[in-house]
N, C-alpha and C positions, 0 to 999 in steps of 0.2 A: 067382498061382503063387508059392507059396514060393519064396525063394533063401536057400542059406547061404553065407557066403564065409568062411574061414578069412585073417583077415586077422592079421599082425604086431602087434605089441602096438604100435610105432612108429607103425605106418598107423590103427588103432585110436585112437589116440591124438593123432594130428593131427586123423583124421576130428569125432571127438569134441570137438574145441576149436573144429572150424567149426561144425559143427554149432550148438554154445552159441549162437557170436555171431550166426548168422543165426536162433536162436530155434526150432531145430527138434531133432525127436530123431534118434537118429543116423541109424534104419533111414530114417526121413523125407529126411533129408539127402542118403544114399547114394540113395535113389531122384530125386532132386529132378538127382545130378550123373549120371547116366544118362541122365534123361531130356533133358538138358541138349545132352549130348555126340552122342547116336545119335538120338534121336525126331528132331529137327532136320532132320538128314540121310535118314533115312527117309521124313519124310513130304513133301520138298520132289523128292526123286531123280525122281520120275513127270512134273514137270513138264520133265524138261530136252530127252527129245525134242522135244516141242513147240516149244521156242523156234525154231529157223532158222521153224517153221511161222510165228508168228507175226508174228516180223521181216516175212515178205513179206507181212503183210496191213498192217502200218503205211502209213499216207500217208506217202507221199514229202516232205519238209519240205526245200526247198530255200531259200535265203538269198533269193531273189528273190521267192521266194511267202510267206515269215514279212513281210518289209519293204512289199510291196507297198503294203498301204491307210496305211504310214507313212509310203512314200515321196509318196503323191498329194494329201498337205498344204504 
């Protein structure tokens, strides 16, 4: 999907010098810190129900049952 953004010559212009140094073109760059900032966040979001779910399927690891077969040496 095209995007245009009307960016500052300022913002343009920083964009543009990272850009360089990471070896990329700008339009490449600006999509690279997007997908950076928000895909991250979007594709991890679905999993957060889940966790209390899974905490309770963990084994119980108690200090007495990790030492056990170190204690019976």
């Amino acid at each position: 999907m095209p995007l245009t953004l009307n960016l500052t010559s300022e913002i343009e212009q920083y964009l543009s010098q990272k850009a360089r140094e990471k070896g990329l073109s700008l339009e490449a760059y600006a999509l690279k810190l997007l997908k950076d900032k928000y895909l991250g966040k979007i594709n991890y979001t679905y999993l957060t129900p889940l966790l209390p779910l899974a905490s309770c399927l963990l084994p119980i690891f108690t200090r007495k049952l990790i030492l056990h077969d170190y204690l019976l040496f």
